[in-house]
Z-matrix of the N, CA and C atoms (Angstrom, degrees):
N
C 1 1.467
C 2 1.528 1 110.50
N 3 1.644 2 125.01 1 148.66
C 4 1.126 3 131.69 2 -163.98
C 5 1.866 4 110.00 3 -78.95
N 6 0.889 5 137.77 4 107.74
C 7 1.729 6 125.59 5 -150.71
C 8 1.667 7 101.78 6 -75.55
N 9 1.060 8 137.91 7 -138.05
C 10 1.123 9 127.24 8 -162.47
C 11 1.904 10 104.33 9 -131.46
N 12 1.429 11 103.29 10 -24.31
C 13 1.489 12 135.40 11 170.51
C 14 1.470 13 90.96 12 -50.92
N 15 1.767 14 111.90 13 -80.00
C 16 1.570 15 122.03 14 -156.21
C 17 1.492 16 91.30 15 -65.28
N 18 1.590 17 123.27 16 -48.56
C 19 1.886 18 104.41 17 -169.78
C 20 1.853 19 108.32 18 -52.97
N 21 1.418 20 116.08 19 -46.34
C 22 1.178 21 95.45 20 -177.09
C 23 1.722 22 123.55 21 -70.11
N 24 0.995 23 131.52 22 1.03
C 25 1.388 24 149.85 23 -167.76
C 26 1.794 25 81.57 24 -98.63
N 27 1.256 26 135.09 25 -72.17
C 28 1.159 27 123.08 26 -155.63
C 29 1.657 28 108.37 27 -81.02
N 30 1.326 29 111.25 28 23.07
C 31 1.705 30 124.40 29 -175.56
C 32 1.261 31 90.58 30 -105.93
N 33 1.487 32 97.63 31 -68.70
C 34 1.940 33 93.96 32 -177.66
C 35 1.754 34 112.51 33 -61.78
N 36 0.612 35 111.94 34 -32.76
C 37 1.781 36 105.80 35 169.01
C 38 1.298 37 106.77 36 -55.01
N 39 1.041 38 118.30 37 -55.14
C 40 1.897 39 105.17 38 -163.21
C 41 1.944 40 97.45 39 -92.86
N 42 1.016 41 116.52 40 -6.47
C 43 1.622 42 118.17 41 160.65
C 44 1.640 43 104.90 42 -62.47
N 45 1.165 44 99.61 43 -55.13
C 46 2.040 45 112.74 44 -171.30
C 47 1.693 46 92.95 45 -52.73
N 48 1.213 47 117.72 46 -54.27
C 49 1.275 48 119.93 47 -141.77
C 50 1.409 49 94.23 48 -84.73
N 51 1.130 50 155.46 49 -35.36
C 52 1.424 51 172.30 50 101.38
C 53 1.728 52 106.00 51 30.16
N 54 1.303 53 76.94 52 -69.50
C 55 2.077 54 92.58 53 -173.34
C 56 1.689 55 98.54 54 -81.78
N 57 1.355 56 136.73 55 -0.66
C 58 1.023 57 127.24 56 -178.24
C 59 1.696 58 94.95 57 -98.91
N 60 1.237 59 111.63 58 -52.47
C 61 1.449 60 115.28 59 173.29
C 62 1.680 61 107.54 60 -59.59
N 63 1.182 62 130.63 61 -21.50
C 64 1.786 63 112.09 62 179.62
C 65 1.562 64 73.62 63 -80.53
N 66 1.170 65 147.23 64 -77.22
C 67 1.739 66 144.04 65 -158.56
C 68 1.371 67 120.69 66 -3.39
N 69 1.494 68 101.29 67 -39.18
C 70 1.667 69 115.64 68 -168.32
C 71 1.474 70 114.26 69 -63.87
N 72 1.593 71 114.54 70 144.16
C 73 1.293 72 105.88 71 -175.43
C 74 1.711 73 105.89 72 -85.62
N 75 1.197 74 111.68 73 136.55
C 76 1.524 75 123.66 74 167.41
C 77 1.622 76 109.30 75 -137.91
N 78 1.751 77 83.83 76 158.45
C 79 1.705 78 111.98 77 -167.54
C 80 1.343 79 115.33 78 -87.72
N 81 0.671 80 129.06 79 161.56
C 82 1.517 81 124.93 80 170.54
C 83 1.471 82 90.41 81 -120.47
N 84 1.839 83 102.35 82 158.59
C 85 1.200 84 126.33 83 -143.86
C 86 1.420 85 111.95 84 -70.10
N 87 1.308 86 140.81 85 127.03
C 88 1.532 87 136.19 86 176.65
C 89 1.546 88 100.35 87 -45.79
N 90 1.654 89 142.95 88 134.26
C 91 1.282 90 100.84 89 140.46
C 92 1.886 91 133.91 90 -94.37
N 93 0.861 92 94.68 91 -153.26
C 94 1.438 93 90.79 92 -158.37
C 95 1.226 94 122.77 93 -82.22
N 96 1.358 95 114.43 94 -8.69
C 97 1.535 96 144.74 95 129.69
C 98 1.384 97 122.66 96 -23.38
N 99 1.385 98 106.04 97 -63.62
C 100 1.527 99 127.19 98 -165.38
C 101 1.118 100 117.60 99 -59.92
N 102 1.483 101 101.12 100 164.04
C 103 1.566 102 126.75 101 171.68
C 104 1.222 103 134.76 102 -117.04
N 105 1.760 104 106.76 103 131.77
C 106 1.565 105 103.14 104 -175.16
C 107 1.848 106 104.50 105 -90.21
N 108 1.280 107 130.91 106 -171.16
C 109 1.141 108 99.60 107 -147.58
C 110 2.133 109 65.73 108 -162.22
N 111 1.327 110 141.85 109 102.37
C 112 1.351 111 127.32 110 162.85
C 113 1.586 112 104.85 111 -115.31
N 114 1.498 113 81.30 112 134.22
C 115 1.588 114 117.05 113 -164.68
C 116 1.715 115 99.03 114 -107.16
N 117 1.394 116 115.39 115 138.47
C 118 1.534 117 113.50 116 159.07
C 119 1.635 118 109.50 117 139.19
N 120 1.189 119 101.68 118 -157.91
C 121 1.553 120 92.71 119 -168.25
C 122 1.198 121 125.08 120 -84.90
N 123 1.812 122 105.76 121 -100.82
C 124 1.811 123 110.18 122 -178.11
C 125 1.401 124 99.08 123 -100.79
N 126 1.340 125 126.02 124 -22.32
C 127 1.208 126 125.87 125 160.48
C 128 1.280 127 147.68 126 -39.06
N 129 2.000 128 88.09 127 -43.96
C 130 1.522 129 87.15 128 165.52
C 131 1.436 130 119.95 129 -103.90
N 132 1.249 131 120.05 130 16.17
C 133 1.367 132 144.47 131 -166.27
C 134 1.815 133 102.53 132 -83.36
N 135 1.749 134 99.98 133 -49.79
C 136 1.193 135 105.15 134 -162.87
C 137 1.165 136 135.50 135 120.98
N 138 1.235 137 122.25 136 -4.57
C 139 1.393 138 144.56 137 -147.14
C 140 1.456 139 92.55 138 -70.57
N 141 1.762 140 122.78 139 127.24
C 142 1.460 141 92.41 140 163.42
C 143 2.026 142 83.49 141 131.60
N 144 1.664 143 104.66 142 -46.26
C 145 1.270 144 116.18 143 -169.24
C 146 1.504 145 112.95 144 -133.47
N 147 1.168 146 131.15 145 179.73
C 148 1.478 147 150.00 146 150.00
C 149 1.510 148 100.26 147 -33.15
N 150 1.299 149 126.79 148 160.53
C 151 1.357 150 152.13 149 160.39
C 152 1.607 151 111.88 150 -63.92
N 153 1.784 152 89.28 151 -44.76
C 154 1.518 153 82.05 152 -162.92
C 155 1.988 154 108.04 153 -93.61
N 156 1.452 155 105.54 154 12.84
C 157 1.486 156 124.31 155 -172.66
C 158 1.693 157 96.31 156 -110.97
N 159 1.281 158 124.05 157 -3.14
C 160 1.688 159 113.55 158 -174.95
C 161 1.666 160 98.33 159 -63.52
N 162 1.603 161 103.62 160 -175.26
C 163 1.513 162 95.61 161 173.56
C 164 1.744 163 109.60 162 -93.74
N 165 1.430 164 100.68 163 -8.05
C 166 2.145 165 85.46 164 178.89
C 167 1.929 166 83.44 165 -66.68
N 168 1.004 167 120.39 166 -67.53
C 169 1.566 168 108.74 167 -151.96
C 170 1.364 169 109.91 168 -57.97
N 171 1.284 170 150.33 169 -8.85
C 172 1.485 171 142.69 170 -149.62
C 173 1.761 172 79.85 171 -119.27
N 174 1.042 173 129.13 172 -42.44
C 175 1.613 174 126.25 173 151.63
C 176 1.067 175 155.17 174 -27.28
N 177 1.436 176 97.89 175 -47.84
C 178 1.482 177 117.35 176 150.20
C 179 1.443 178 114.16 177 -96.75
N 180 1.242 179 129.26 178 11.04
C 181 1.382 180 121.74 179 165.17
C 182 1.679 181 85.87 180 -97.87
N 183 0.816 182 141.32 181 -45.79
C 184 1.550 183 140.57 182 -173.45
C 185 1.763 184 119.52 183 -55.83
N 186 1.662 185 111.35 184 -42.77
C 187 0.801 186 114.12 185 -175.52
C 188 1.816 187 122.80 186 -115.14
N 189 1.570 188 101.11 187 8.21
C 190 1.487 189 106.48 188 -171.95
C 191 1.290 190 133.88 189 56.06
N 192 1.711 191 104.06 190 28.85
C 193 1.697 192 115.78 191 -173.94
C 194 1.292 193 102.84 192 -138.46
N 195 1.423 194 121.73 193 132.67
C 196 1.312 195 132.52 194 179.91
C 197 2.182 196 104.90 195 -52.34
N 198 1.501 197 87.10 196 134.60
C 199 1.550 198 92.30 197 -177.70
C 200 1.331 199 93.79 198 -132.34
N 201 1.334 200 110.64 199 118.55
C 202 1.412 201 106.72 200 -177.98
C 203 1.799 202 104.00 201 -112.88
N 204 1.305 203 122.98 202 136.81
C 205 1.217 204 147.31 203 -174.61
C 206 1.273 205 131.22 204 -97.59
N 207 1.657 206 120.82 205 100.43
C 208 0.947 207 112.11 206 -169.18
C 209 1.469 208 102.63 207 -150.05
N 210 1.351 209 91.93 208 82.37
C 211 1.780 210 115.54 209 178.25
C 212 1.584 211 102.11 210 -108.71
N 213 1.186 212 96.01 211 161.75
C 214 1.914 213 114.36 212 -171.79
C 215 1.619 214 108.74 213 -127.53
N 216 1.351 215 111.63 214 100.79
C 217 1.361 216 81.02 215 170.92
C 218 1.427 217 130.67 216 -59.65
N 219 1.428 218 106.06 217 167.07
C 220 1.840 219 108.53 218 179.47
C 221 1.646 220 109.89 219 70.94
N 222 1.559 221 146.27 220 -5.16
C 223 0.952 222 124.00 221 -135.87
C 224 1.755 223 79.68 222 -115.32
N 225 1.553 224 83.55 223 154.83
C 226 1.978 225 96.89 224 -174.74
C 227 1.882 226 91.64 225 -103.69
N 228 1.227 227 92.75 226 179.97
C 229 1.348 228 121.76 227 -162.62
C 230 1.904 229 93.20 228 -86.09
N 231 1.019 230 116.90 229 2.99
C 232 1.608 231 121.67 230 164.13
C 233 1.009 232 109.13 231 -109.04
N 234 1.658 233 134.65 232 -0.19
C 235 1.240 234 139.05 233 172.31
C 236 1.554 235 109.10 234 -103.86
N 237 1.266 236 108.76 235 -38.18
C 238 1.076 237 106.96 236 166.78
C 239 1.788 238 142.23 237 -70.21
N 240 2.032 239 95.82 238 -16.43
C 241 1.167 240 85.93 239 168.54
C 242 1.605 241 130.98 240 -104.30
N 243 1.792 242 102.85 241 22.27
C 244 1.120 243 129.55 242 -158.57
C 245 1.719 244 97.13 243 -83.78
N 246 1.659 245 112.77 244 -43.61
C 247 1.415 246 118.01 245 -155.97
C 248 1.775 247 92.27 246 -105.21
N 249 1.396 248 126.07 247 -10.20
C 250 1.307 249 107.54 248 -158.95
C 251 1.562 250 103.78 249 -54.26
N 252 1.449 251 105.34 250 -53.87
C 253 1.343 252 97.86 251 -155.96
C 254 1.688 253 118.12 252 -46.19
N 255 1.486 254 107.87 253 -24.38
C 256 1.508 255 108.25 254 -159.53
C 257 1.324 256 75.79 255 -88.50
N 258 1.335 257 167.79 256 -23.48
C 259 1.059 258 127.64 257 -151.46
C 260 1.403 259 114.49 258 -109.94
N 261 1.764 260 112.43 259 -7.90
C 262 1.396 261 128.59 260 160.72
C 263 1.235 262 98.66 261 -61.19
N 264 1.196 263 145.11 262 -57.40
C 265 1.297 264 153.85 263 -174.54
C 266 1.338 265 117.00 264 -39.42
N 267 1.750 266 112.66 265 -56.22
C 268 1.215 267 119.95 266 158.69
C 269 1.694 268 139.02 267 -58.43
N 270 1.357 269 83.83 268 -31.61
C 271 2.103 270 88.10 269 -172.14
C 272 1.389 271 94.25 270 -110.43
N 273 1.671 272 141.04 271 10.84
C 274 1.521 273 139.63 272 -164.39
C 275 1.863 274 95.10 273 4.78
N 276 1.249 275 124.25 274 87.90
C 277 1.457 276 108.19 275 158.78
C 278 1.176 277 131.97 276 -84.99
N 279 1.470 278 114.75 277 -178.39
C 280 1.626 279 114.04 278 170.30
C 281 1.401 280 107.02 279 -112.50
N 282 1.319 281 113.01 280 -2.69
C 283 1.512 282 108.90 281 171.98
C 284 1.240 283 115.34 282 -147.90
N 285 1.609 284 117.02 283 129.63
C 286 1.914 285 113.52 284 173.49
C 287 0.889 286 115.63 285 -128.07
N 288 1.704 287 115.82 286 118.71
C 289 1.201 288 157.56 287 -179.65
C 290 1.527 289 114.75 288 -53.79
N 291 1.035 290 143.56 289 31.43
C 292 2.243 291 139.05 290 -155.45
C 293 1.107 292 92.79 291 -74.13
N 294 1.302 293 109.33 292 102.17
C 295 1.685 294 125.13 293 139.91
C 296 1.374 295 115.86 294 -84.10
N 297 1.336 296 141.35 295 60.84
C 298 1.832 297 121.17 296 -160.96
C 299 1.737 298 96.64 297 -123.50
N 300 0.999 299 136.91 298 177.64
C 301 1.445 300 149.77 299 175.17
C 302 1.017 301 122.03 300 114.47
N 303 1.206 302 119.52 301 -34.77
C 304 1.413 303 123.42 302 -169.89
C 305 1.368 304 130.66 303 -42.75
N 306 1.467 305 110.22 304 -59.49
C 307 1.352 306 111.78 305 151.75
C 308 1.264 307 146.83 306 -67.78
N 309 1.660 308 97.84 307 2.02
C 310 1.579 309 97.51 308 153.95
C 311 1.094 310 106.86 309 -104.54
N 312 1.144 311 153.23 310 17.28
C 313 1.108 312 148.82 311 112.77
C 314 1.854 313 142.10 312 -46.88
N 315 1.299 314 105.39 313 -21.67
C 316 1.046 315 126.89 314 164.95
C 317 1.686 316 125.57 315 -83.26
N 318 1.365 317 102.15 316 -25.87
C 319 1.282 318 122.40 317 161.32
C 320 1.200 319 134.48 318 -101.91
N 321 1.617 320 93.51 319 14.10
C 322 1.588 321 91.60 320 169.68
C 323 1.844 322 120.94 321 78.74
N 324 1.348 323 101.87 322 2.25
C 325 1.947 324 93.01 323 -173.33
C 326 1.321 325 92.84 324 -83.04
N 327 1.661 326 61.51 325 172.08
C 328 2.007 327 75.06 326 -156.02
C 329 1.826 328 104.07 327 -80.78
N 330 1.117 329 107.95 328 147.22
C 331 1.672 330 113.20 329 -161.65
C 332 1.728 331 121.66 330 -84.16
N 333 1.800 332 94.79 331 -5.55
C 334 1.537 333 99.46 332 160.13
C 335 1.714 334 118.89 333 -54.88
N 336 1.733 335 105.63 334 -54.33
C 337 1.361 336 126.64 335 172.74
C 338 1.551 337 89.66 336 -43.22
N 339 1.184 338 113.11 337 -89.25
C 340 1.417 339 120.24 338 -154.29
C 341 1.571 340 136.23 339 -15.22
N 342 1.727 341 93.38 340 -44.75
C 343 0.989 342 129.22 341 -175.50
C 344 1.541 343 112.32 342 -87.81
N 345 0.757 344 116.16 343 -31.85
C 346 1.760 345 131.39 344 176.44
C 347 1.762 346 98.05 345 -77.53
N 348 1.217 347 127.01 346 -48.55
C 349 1.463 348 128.09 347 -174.21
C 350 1.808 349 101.50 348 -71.74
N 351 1.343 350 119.12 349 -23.93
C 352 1.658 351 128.61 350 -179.83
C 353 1.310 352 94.07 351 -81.71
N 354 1.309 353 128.36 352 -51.36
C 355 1.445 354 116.67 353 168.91
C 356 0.996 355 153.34 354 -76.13
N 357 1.843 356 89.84 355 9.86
C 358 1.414 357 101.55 356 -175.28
C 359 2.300 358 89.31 357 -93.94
N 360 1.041 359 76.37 358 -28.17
C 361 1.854 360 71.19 359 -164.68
C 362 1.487 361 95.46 360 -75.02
N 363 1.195 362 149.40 361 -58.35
C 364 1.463 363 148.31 362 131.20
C 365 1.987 364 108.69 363 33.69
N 366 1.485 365 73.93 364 -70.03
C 367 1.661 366 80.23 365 179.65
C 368 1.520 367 125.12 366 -87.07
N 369 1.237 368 102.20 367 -33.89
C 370 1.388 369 99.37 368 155.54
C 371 1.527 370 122.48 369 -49.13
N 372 1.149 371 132.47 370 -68.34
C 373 1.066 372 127.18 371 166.98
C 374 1.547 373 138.37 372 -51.68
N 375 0.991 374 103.65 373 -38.93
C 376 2.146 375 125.10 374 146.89
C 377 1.716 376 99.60 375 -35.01
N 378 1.226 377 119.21 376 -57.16
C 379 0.884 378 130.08 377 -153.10
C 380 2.255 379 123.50 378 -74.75
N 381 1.678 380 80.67 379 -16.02
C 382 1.113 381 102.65 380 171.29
C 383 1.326 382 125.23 381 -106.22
N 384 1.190 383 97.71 382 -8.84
C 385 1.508 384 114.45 383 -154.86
C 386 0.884 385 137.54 384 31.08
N 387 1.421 386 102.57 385 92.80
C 388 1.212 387 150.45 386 -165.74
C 389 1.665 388 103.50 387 -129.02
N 390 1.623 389 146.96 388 101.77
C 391 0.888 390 147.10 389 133.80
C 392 1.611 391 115.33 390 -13.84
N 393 1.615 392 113.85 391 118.31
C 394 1.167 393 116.07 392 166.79
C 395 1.652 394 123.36 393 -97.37
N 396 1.488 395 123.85 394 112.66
C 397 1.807 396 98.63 395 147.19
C 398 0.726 397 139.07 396 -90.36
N 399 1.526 398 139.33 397 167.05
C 400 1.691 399 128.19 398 -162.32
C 401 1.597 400 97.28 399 -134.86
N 402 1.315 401 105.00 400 132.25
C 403 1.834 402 95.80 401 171.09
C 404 1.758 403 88.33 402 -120.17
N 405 1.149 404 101.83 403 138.82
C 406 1.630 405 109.35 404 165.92
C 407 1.793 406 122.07 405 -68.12
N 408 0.778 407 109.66 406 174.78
C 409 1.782 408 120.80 407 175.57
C 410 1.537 409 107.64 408 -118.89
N 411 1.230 410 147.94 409 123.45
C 412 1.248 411 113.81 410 133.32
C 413 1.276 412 162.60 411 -44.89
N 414 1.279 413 141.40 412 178.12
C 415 1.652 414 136.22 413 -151.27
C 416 1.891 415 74.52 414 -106.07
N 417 1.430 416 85.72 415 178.76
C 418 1.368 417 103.12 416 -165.95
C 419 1.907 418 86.19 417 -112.65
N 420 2.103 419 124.56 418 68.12
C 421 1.219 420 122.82 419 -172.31
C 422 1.260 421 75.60 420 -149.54
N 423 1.519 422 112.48 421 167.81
C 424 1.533 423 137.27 422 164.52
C 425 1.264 424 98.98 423 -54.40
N 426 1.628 425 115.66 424 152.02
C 427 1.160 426 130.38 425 163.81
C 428 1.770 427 110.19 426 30.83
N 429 1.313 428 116.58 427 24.98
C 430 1.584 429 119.38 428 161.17
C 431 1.744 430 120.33 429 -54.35
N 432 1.138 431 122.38 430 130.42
C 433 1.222 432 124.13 431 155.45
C 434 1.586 433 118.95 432 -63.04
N 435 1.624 434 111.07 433 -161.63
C 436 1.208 435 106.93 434 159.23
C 437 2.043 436 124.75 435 -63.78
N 438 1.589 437 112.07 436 147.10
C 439 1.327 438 88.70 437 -158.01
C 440 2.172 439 99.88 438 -79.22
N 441 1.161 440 85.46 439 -178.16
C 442 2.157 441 87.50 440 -168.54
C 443 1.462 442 104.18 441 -36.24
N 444 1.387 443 119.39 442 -76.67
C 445 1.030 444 126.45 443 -158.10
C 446 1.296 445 109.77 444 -50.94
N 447 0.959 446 138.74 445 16.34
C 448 1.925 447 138.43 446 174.86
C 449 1.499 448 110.75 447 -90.15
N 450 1.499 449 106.70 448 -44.43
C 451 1.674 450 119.82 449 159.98
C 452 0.963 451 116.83 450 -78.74
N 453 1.582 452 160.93 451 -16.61
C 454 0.557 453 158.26 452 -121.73
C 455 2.291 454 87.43 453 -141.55
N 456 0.852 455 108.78 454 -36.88
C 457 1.500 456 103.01 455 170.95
C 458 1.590 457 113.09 456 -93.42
N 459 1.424 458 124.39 457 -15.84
C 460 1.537 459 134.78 458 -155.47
C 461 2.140 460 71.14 459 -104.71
N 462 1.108 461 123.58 460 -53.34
C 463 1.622 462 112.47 461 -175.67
C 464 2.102 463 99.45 462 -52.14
N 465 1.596 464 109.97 463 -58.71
C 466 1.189 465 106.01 464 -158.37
C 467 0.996 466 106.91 465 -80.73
N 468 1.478 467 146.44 466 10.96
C 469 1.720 468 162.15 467 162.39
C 470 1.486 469 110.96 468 -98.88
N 471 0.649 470 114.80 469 -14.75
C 472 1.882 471 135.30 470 -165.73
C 473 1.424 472 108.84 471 33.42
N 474 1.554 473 115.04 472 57.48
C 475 1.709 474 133.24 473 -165.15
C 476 1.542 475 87.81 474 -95.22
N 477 1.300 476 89.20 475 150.96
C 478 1.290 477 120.86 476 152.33
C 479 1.606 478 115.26 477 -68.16
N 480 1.119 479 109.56 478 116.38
C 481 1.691 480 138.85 479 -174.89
C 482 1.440 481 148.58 480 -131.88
N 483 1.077 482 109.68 481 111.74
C 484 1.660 483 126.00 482 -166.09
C 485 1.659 484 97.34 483 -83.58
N 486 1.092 485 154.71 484 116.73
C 487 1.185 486 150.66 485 164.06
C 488 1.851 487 106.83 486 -97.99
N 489 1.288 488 108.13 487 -31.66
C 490 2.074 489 95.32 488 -174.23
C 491 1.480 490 109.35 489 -101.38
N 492 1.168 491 117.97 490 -3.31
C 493 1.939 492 116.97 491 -150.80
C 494 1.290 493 101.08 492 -76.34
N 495 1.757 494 119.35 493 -41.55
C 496 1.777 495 116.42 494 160.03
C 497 1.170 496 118.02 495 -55.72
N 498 1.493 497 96.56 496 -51.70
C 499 2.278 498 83.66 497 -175.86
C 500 1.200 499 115.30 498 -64.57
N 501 1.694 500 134.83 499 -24.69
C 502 1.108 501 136.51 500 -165.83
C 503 1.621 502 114.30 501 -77.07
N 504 1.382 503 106.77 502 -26.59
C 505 1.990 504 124.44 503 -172.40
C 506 2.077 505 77.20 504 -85.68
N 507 1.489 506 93.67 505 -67.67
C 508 1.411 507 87.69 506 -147.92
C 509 2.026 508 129.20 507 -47.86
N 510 1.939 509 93.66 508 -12.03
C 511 1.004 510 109.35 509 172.91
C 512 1.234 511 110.91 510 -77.95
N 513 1.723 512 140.25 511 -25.64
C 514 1.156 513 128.59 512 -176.99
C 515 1.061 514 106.87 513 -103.84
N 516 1.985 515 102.69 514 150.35
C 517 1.424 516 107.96 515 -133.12
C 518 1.910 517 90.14 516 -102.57
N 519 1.649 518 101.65 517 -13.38
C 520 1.147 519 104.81 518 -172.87
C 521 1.970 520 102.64 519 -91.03
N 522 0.963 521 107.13 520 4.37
C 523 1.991 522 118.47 521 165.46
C 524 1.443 523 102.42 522 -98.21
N 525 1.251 524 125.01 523 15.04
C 526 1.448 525 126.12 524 -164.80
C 527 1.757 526 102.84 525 -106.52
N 528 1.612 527 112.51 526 123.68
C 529 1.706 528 98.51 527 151.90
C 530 1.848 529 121.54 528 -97.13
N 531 1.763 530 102.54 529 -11.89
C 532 1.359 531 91.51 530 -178.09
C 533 1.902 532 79.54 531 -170.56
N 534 1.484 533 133.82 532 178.70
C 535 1.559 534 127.95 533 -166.65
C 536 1.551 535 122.85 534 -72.35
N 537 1.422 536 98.95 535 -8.68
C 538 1.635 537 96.62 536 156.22
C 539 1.217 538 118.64 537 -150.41
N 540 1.286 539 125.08 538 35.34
C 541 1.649 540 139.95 539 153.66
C 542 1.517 541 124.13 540 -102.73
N 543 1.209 542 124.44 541 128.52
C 544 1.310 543 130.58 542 159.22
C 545 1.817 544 127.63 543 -65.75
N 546 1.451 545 96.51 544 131.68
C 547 1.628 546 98.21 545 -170.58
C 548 1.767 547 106.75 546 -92.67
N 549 1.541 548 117.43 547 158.10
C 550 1.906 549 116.44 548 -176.38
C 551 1.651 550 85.65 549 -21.17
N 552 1.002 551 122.66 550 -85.17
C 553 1.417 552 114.18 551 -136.01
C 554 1.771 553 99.06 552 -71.42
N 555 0.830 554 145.82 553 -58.99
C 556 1.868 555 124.22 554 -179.24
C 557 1.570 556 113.98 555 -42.80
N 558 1.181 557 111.58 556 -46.36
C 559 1.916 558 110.16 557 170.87
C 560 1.673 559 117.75 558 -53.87
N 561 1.859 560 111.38 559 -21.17
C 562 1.017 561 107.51 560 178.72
C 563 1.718 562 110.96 561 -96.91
N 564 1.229 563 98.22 562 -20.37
C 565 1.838 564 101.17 563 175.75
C 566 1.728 565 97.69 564 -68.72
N 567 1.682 566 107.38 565 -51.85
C 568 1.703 567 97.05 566 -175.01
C 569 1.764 568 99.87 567 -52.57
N 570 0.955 569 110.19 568 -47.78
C 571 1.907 570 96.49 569 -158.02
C 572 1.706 571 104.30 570 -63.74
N 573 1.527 572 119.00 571 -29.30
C 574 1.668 573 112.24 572 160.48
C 575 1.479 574 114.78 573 -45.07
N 576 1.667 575 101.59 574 -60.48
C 577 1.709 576 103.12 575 -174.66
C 578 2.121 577 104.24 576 -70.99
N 579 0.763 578 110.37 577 -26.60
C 580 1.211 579 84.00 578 166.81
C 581 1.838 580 118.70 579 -90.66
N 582 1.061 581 114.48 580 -25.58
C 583 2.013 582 105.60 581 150.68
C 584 1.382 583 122.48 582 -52.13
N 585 1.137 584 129.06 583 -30.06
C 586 1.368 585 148.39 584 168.42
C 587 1.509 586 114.10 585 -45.72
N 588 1.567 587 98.54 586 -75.51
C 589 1.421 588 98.69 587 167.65
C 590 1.205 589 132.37 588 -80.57
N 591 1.501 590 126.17 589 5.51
C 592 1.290 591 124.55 590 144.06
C 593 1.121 592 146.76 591 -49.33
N 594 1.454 593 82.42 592 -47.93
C 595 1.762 594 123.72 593 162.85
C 596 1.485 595 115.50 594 -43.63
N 597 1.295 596 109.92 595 -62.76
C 598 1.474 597 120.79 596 -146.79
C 599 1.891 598 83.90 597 -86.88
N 600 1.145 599 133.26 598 -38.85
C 601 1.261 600 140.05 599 -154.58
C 602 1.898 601 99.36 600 -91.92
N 603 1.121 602 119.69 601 19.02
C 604 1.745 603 120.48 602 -164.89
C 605 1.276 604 128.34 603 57.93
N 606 1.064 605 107.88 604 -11.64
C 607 1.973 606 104.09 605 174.88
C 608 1.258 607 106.48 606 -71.85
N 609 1.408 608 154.08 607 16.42
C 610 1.254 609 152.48 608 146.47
C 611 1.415 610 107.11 609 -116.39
N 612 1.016 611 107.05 610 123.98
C 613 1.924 612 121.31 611 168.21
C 614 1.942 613 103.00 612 -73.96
């Protein structure tokens, strides 16, 4: 028989686990109206594939909601927080997509900046309310995940966050069009994993 010690131990356990699960950040529902809104570099540009094979478009063929695309190749996370505002302005979305770092990562800046320029657009968009997602980048190491600072703003934003889905494409060589571009088919696995977590997080009905 369960003693009275272990029942209250298994009360507060599923109490913890309860209030840890309301904790989680979730979306509220796109409607069907709405707009997704992808932000970032060559990644989300496409580079690598067709226009109509990037992951905003295989996204909105996936999810039946306008995804509008407005990645740069080459552009750092100081470029990116230069144009956000005008371009929220332009597409008013209901959802933003930040893929950005990479190339400051590739160049080596230093990741205090980096991270401070991600949080600057973060809040900008917070600020409008505007729902943020965050996909991480990896470090420029073997078998690296996304590098710290990606969790480390998705913890202090309390965003919804992908931390492996880049390192995981970018590690396969057959998701590859060249050593840091995605070919048709990896842009179309990212735009699943990013429907996925749309999905699972309420922004898809």
């Amino acid at each position: 028989m369960m003693t009275k010690i272990s029942l209250k131990l298994l009360t507060t356990l599923l109490t913890l686990l309860l209030l840890s699960a309301c904790g989680e950040a979730k979306l509220t529902p796109i409607p069907q109206d709405g707009v997704i809104l992808a932000f970032g570099d060559s990644l989300t540009v496409g580079v690598g594939t067709s226009a109509a094979n990037s992951y905003p478009a295989v996204l909105a063929q996936l999810t039946g909601i306008p995804v509008i695309n407005r990645g740069i190749s080459g552009e750092t996370t100081a470029g990116g927080r230069q144009r956000l505002a005008a371009v929220l302005s332009e597409t008013n979305p209901d959802l933003l997509i930040l893929i950005e770092g990479g190339n400051d990562i590739l160049r080596n800046n230093k990741s205090a900046q980096t991270k401070a320029n991600l949080a600057a657009m973060i809040t900008l968009a917070k600020n409008q309310n505007i729902p943020v997602v965050l996909l991480g980048i990896p470090e420029k190491k073997l078998f690296s995940n996304s590098a710290p600072f990606y969790t480390e703003l998705a913890d202090e934003f309390e965003l919804v966050f992908d931390h492996d889905l880049m390192a995981d494409l970018l590690r396969t060589l057959s998701y590859k069009s060249d050593p840091i571009h995605l070919n048709s088919q990896g842009y179309r696995k990212m735009a699943e994993g990013i429907r996925d977590l749309l999905k699972e997080n309420g922004a898809l009905r």
